[in-house]
Phi, psi and omega in degrees: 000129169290143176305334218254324179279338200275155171306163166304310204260359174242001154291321185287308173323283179347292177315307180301309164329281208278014129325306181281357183294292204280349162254033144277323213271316146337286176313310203280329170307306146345280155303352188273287151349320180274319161315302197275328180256002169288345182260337170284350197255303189305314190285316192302301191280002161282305170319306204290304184321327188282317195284350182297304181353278234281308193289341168279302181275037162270293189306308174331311190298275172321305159331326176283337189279000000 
């Protein structure tokens, strides 16, 4: 059966099925997104800290020599 064959109310039902298809898949992308940068705003600042260390005992060194 063809879309042209199918009744009026079970092309829209369809239609509607695959709305929500795309505004889950939307949504979960959305989270997924939200996600990836909230674990990148964590690491960056593991990052800034691990390089604040390393520079403080740079100096720490240089002072000593």
């Amino acid at each position: 059966m063809h879309m042209a064959d199918t009744p009026p109310n079970d092309a829209t039902a369809r239609i509607d099925r695959a709305l929500e298809r795309i505004e889950a898949a939307a949504a979960a992308r959305a989270f997924a997104s939200e996600r990836l940068a909230r674990r990148h705003a964590v690491l960056r600042g593991r990052i800034e800290e691990a390089v604040a260390a390393l520079d403080n005992l740079i100096a720490r060194e240089e002072r000593q020599d």
